[in-house]
Biopython code that builds the backbone (N, CA, C, O; Angstrom):
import numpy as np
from Bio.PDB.StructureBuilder import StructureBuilder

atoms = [
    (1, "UNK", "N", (-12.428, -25.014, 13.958)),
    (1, "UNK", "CA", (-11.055, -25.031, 13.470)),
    (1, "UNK", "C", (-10.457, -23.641, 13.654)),
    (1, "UNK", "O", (-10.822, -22.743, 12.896)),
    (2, "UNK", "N", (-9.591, -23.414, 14.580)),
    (2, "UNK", "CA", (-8.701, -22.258, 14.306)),
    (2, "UNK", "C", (-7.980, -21.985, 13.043)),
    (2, "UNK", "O", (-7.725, -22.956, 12.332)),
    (3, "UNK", "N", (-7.564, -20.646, 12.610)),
    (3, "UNK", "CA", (-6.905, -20.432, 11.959)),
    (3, "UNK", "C", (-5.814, -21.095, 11.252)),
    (3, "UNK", "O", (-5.628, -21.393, 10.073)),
    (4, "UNK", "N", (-4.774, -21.314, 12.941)),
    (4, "UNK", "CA", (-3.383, -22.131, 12.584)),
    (4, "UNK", "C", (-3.634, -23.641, 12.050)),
    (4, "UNK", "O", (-2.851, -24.342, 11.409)),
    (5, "UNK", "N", (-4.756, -23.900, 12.430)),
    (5, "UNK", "CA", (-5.089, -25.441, 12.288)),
    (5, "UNK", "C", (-5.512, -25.490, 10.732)),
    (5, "UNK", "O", (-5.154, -26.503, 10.132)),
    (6, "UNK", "N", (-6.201, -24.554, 10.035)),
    (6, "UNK", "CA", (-6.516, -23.894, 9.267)),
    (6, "UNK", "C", (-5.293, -24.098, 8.250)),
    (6, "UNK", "O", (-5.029, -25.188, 7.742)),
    (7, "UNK", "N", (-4.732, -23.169, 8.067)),
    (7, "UNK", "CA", (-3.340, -23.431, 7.710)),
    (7, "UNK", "C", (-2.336, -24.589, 7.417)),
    (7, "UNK", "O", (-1.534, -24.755, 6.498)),
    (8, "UNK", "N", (-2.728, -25.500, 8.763)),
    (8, "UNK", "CA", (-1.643, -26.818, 9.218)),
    (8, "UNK", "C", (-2.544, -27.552, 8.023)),
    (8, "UNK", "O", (-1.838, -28.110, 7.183)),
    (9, "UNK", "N", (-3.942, -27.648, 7.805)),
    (9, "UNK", "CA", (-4.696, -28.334, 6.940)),
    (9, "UNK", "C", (-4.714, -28.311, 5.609)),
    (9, "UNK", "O", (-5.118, -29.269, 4.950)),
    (10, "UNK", "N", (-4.197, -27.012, 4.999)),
    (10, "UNK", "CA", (-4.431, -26.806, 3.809)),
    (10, "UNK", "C", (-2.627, -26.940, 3.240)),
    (10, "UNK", "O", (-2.209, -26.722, 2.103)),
    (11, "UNK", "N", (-1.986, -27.281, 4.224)),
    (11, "UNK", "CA", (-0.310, -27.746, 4.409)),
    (11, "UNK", "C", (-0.403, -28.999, 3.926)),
    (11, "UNK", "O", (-0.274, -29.399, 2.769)),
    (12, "UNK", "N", (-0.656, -29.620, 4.987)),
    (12, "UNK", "CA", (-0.701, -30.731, 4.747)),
    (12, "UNK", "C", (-1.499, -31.698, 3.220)),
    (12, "UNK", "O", (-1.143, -32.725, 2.641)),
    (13, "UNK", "N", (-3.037, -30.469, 2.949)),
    (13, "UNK", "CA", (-3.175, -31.402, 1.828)),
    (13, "UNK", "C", (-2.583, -30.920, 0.789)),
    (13, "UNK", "O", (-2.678, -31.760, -0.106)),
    (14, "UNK", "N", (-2.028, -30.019, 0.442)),
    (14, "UNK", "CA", (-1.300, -29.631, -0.506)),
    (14, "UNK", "C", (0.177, -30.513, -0.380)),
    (14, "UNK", "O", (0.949, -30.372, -1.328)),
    (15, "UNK", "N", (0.478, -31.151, 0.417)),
    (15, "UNK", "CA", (1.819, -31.716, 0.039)),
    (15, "UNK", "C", (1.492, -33.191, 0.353)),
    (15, "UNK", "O", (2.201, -33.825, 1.134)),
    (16, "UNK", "N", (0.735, -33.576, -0.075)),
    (16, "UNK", "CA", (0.086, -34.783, 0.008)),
    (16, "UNK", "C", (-0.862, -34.657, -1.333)),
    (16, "UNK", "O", (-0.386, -34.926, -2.436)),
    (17, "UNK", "N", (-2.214, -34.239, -1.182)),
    (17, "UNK", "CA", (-3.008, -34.647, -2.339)),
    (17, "UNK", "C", (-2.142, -33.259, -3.307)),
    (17, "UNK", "O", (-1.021, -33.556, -3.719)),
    (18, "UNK", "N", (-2.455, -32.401, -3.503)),
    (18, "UNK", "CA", (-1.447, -31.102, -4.092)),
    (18, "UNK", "C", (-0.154, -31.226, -4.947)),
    (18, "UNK", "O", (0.371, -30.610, -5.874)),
    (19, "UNK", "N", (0.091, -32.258, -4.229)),
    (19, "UNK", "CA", (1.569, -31.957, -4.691)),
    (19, "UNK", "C", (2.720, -31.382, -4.767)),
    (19, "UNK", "O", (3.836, -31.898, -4.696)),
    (20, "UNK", "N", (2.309, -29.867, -4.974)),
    (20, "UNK", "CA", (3.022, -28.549, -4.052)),
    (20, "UNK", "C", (2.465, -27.318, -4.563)),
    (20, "UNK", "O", (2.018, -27.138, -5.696)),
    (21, "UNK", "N", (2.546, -26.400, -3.510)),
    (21, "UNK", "CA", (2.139, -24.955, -4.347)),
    (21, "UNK", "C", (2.098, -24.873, -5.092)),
    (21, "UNK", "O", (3.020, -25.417, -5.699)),
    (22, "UNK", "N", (1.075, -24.158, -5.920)),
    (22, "UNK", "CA", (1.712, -23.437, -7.410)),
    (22, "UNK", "C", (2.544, -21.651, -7.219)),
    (22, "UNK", "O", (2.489, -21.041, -6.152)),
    (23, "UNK", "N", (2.915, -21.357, -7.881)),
    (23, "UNK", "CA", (4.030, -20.181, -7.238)),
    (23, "UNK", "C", (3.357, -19.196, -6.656)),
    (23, "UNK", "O", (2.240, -19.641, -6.393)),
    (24, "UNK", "N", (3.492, -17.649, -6.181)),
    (24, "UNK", "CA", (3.228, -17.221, -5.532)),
    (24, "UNK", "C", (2.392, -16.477, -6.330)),
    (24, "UNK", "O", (1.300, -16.292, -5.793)),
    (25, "UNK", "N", (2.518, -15.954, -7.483)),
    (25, "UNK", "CA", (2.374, -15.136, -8.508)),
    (25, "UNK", "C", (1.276, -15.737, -9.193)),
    (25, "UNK", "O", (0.454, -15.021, -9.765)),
    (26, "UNK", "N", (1.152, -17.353, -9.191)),
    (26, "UNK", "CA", (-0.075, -17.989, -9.885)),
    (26, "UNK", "C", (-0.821, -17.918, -8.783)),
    (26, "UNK", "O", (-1.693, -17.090, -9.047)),
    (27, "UNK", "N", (-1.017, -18.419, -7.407)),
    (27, "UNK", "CA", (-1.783, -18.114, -6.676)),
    (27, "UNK", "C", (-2.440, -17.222, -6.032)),
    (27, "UNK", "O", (-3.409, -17.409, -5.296)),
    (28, "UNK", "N", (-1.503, -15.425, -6.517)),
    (28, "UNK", "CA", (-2.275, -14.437, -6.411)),
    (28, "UNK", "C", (-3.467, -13.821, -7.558)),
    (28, "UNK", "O", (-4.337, -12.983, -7.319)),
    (29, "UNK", "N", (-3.156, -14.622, -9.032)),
    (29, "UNK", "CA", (-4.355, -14.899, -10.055)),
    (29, "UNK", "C", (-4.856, -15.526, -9.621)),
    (29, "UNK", "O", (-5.974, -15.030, -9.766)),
    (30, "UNK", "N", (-5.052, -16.719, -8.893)),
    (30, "UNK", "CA", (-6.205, -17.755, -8.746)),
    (30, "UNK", "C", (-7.073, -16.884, -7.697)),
    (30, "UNK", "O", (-8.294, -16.878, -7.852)),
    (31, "UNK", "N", (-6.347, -15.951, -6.352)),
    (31, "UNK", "CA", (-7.286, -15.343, -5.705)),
    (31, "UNK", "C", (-7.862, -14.281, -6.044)),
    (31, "UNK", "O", (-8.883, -13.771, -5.583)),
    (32, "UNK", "N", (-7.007, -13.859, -7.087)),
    (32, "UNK", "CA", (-7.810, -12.609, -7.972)),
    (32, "UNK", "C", (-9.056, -13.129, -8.407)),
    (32, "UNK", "O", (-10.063, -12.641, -7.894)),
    (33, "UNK", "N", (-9.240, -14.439, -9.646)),
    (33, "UNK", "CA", (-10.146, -14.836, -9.527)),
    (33, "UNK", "C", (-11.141, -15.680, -8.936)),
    (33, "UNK", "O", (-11.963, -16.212, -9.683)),
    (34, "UNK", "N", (-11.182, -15.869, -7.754)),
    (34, "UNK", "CA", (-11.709, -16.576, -7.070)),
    (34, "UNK", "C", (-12.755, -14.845, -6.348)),
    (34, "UNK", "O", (-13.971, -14.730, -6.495)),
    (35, "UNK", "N", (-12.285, -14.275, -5.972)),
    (35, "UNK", "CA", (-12.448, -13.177, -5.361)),
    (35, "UNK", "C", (-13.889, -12.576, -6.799)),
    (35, "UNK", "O", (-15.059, -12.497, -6.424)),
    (36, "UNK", "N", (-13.735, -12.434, -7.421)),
    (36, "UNK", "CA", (-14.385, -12.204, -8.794)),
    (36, "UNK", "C", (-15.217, -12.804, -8.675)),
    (36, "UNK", "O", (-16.295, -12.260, -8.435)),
    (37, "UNK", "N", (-15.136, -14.086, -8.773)),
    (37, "UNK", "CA", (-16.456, -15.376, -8.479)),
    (37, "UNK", "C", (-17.542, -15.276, -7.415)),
    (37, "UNK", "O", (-18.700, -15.687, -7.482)),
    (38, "UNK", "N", (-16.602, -14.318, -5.903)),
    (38, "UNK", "CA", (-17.380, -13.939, -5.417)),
    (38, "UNK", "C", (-18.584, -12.857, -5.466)),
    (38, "UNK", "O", (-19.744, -12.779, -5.060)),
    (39, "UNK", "N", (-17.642, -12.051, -6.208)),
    (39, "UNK", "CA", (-18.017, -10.376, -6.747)),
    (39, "UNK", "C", (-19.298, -10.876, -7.368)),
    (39, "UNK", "O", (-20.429, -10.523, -7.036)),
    (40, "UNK", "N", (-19.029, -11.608, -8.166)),
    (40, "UNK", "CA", (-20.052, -12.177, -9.460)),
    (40, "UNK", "C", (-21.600, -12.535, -8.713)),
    (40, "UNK", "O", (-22.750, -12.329, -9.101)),
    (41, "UNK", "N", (-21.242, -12.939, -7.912)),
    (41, "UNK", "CA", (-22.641, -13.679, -6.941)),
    (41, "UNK", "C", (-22.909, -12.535, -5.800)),
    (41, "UNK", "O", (-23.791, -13.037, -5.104)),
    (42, "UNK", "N", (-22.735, -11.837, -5.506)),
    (42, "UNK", "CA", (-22.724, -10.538, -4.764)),
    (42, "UNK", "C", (-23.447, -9.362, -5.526)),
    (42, "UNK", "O", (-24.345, -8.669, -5.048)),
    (43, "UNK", "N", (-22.799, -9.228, -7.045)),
    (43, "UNK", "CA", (-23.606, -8.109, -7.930)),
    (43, "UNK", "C", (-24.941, -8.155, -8.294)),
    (43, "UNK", "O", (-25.767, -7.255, -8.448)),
    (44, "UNK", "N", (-25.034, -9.753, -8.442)),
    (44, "UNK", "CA", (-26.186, -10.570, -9.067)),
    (44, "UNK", "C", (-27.190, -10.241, -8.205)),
    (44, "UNK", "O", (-28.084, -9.402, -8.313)),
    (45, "UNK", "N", (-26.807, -11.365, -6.938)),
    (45, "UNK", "CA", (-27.985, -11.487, -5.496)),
    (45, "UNK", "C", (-28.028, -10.457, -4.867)),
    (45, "UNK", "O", (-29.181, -10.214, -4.513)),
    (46, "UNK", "N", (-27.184, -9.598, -4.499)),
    (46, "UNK", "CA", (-27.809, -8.746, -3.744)),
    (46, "UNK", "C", (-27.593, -7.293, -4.400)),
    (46, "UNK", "O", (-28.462, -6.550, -3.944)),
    (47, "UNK", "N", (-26.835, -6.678, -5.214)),
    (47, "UNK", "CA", (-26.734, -5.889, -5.964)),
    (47, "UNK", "C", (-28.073, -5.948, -7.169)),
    (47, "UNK", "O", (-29.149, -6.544, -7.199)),
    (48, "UNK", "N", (-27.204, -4.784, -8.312)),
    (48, "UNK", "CA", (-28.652, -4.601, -9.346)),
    (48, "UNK", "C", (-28.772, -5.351, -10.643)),
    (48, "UNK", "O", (-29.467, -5.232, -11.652)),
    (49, "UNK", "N", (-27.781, -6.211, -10.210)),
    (49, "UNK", "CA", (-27.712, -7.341, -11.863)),
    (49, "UNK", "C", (-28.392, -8.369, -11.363)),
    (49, "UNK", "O", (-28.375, -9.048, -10.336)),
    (50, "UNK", "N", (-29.255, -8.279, -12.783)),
    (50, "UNK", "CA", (-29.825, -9.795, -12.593)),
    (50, "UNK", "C", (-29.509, -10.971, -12.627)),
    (50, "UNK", "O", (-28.355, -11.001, -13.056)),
    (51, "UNK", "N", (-29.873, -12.002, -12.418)),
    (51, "UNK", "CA", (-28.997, -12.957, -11.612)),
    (51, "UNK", "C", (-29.284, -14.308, -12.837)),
    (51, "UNK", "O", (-30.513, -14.237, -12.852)),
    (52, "UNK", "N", (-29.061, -15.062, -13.498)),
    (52, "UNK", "CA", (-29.376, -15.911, -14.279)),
    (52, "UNK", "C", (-29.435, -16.951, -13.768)),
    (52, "UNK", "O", (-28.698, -17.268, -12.835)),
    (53, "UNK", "N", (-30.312, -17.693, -14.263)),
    (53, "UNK", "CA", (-30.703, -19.071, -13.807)),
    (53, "UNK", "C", (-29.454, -20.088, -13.412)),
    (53, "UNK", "O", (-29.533, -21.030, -12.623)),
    (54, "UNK", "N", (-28.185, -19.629, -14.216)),
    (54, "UNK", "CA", (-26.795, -20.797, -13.737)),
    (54, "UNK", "C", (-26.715, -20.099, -12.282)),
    (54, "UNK", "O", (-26.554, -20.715, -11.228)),
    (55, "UNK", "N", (-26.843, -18.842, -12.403)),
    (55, "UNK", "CA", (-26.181, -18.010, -11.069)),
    (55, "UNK", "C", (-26.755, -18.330, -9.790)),
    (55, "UNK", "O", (-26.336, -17.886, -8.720)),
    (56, "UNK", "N", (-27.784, -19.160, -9.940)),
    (56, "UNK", "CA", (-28.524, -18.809, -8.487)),
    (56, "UNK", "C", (-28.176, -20.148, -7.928)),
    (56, "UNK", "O", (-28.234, -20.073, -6.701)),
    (57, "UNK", "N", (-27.813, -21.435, -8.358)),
    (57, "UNK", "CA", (-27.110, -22.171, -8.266)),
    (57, "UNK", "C", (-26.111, -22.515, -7.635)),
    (57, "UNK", "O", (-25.786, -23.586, -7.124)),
    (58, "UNK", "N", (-25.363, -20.973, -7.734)),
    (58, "UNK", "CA", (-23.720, -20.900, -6.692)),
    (58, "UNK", "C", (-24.233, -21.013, -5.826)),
    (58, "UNK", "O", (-25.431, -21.007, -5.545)),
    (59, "UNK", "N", (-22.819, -21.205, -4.962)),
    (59, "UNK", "CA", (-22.825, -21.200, -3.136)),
    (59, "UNK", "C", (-21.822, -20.087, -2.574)),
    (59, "UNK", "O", (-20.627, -19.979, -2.300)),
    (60, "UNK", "N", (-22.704, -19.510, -2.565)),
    (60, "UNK", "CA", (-21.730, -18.160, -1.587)),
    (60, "UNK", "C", (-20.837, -18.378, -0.539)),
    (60, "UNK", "O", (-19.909, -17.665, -0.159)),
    (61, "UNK", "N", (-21.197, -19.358, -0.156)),
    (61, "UNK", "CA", (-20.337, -19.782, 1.155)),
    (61, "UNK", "C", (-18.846, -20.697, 0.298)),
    (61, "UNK", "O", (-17.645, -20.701, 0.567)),
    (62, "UNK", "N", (-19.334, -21.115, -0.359)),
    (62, "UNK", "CA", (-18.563, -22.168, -1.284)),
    (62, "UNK", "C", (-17.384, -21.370, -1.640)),
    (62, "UNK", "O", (-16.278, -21.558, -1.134)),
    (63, "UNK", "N", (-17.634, -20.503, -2.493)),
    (63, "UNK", "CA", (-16.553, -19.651, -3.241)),
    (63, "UNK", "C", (-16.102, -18.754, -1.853)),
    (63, "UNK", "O", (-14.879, -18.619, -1.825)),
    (64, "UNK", "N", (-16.568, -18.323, -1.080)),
    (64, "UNK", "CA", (-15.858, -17.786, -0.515)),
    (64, "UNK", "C", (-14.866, -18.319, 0.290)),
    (64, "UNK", "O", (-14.043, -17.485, 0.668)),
    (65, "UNK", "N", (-14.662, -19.667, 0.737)),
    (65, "UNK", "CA", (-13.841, -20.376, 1.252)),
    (65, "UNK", "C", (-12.884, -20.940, 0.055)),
    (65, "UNK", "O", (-11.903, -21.557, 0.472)),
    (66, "UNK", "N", (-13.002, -20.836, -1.320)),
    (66, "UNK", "CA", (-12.071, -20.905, -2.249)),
    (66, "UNK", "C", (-11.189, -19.641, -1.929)),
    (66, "UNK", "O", (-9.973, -19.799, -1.822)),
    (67, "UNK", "N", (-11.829, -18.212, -1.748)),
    (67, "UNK", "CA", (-10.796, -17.585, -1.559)),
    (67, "UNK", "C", (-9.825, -17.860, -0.195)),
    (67, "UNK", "O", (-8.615, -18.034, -0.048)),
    (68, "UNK", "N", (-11.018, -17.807, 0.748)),
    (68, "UNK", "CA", (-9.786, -17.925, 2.096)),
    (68, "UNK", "C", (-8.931, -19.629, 2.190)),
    (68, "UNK", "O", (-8.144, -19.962, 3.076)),
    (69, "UNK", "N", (-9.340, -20.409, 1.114)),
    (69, "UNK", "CA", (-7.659, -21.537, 0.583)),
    (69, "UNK", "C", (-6.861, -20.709, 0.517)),
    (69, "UNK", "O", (-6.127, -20.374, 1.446)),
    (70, "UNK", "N", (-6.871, -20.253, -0.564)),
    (70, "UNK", "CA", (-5.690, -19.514, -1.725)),
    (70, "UNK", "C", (-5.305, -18.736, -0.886)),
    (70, "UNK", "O", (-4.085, -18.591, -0.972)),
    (71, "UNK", "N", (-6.019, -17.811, 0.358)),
    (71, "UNK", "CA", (-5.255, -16.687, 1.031)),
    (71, "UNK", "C", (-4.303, -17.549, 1.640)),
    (71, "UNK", "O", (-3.080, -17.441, 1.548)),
    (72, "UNK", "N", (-5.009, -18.506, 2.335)),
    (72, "UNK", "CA", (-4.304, -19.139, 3.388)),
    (72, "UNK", "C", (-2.847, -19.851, 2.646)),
    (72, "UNK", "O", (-1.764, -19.546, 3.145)),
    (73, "UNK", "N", (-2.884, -20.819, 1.423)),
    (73, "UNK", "CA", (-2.003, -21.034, 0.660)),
    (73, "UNK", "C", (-1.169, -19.935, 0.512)),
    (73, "UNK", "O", (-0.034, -20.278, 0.843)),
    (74, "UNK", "N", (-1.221, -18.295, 0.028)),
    (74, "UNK", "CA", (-0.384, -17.474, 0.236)),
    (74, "UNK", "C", (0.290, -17.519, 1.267)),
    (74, "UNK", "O", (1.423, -17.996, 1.193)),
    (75, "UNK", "N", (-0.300, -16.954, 2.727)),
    (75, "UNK", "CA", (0.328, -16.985, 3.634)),
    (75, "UNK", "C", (1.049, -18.139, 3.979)),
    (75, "UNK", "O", (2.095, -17.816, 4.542)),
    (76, "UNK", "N", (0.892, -19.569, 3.850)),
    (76, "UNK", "CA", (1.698, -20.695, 4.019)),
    (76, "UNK", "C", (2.893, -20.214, 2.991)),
    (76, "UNK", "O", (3.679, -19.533, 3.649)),
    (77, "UNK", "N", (3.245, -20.299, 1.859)),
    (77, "UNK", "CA", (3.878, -20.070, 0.966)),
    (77, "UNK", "C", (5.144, -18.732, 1.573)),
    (77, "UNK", "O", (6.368, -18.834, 1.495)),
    (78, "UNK", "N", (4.476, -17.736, 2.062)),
    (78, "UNK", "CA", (5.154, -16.546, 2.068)),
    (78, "UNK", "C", (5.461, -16.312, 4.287)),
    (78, "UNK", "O", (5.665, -15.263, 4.899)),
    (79, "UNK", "N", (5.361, -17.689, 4.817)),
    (79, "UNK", "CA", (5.801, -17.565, 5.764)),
    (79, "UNK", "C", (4.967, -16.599, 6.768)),
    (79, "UNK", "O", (5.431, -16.384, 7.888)),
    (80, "UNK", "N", (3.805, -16.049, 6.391)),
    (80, "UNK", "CA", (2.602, -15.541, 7.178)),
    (80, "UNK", "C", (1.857, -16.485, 8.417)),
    (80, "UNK", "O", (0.909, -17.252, 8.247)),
    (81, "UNK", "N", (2.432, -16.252, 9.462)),
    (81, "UNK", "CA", (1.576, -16.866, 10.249)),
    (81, "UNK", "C", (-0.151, -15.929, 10.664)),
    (81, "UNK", "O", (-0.173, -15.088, 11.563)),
    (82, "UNK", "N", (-1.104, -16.190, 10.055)),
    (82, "UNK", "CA", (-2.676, -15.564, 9.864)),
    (82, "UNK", "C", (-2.934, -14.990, 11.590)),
    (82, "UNK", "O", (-3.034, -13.868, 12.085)),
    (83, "UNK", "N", (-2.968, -16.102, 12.037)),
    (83, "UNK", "CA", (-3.242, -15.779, 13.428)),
    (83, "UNK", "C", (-3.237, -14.473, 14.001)),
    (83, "UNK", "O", (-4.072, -13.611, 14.277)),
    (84, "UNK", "N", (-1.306, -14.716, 14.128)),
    (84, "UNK", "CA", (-0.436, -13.553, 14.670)),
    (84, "UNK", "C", (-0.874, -11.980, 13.653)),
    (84, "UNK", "O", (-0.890, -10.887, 14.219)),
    (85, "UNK", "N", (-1.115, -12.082, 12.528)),
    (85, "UNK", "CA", (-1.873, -11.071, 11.678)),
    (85, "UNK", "C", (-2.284, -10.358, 12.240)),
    (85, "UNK", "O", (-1.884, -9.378, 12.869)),
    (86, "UNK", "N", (-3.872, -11.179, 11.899)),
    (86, "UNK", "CA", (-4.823, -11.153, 12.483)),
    (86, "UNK", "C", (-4.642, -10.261, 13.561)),
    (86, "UNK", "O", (-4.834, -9.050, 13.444)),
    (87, "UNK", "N", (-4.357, -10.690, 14.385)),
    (87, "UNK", "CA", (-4.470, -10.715, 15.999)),
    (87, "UNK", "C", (-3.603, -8.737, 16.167)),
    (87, "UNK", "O", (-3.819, -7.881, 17.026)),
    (88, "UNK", "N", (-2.753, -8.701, 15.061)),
    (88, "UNK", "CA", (-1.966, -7.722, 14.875)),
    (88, "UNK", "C", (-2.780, -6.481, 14.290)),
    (88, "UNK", "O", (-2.830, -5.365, 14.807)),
    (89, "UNK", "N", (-3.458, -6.918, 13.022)),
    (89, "UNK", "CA", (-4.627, -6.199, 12.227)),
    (89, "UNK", "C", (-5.855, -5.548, 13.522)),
    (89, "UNK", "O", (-6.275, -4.396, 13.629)),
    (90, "UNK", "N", (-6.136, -6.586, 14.247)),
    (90, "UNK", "CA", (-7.216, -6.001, 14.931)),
    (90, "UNK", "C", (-6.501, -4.790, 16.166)),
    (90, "UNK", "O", (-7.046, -3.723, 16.449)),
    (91, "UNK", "N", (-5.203, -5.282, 16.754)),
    (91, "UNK", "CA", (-4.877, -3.861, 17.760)),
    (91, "UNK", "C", (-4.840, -2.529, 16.370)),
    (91, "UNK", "O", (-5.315, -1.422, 16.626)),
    (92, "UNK", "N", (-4.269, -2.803, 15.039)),
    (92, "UNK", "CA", (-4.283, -1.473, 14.758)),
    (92, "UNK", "C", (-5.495, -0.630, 14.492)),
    (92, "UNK", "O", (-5.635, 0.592, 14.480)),
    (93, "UNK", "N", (-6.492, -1.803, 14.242)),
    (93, "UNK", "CA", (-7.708, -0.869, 14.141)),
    (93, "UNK", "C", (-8.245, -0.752, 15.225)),
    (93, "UNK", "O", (-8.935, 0.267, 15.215)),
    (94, "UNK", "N", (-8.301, -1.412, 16.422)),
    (94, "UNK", "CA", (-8.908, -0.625, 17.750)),
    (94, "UNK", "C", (-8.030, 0.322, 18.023)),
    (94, "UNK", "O", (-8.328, 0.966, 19.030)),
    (95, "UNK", "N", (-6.830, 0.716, 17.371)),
    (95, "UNK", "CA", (-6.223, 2.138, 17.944)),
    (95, "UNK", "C", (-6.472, 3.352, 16.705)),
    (95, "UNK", "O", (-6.444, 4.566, 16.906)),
    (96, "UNK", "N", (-6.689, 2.750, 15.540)),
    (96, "UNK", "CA", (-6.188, 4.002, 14.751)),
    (96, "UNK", "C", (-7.957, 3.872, 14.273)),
    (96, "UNK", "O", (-8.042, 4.406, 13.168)),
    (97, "UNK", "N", (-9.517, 3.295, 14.781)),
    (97, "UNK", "CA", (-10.629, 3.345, 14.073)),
    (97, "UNK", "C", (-11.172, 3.611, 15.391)),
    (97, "UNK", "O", (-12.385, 3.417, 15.326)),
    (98, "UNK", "N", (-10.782, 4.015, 16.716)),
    (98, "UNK", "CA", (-11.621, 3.721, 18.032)),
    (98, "UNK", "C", (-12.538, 4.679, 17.597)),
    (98, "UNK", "O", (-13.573, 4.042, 17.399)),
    (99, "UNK", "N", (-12.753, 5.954, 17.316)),
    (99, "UNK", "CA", (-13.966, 6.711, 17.116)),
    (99, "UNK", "C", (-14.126, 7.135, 15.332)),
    (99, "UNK", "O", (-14.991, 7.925, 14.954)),
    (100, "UNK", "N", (-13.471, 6.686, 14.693)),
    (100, "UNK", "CA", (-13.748, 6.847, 13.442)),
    (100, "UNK", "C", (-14.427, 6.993, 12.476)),
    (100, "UNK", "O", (-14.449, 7.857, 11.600)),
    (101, "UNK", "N", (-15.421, 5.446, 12.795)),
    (101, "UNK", "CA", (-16.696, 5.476, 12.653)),
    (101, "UNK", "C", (-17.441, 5.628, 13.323)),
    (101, "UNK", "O", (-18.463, 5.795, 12.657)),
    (102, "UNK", "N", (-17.672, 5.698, 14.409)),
    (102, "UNK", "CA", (-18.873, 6.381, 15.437)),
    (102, "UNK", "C", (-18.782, 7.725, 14.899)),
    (102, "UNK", "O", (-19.911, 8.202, 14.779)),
    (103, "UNK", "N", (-18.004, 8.390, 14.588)),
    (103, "UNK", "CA", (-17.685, 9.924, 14.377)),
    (103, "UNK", "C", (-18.220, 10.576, 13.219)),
    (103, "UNK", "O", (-18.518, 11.758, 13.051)),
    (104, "UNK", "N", (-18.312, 9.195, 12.145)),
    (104, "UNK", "CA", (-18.086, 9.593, 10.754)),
    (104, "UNK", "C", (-19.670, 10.065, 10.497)),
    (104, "UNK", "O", (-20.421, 9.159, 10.857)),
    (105, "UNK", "N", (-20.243, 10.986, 10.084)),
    (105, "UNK", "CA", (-21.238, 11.428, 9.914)),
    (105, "UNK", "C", (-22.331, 10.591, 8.615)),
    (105, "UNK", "O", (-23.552, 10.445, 8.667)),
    (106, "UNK", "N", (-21.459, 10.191, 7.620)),
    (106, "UNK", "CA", (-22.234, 9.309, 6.625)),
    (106, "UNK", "C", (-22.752, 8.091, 7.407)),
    (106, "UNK", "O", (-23.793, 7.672, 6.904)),
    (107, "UNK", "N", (-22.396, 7.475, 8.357)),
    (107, "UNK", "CA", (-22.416, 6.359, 8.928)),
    (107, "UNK", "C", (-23.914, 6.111, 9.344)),
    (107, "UNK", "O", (-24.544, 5.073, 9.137)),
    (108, "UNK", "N", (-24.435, 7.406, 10.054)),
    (108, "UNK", "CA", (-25.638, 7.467, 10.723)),
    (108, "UNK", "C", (-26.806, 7.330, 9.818)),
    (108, "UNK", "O", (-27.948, 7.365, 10.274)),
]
sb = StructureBuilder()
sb.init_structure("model")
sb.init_model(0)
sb.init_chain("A")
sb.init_seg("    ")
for serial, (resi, resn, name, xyz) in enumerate(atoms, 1):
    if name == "N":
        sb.init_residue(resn, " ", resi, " ")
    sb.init_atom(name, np.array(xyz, "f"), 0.0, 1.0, " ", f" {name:<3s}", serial, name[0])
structure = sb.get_structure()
């Protein structure tokens, strides 16, 4: 699935099963916490907190595609085509990171 298709999908079920967005402002709390949920399973498993028996349970993969809904729901909402982003995000960092990190001395 591409991106845009991506997008066209989470369109479509939101104005069908959904019903409609929730505003822009509730859906940047829901990715706040959704993002958290991830954090949460990240500190646990591979960080220095221990991980409790509900915790090991999650799906990392799971929650993390809760966040990239809600991103994607943003960007539907706020007229973001991801793609074109995307595609935008990566020339600025092959121009403004080309030796950045190769350079950066902590790196090594």
């Amino acid at each position: 699935m591409t991106i845009k298709e991506a997008q066209e999908t989470v369109d479509a079920w939101i104005n069908s099963t959904g019903v409609r967005y929730f505003n822009e402002l509730t859906n940047m709390a829901i990715l706040t916490e959704e993002v958290g949920e991830v954090a949460r399973i990240m500190a646990r498993r591979y960080g220095e907190q221990s991980e409790k028996p509900s915790d090991s349970a999650k799906d990392l993969g799971d929650e993390m595609a809760d966040v990239l809904w809600v991103l994607i729901c943003l960007a539907n909402q706020t007229g973001i085509d991801l793609t074109e982003a995307f595609q935008k995000n990566l020339e600025k960092k092959n121009i403004r990171d080309q030796d950045r990190h190769r350079d950066n001395p902590k790196l090594r």
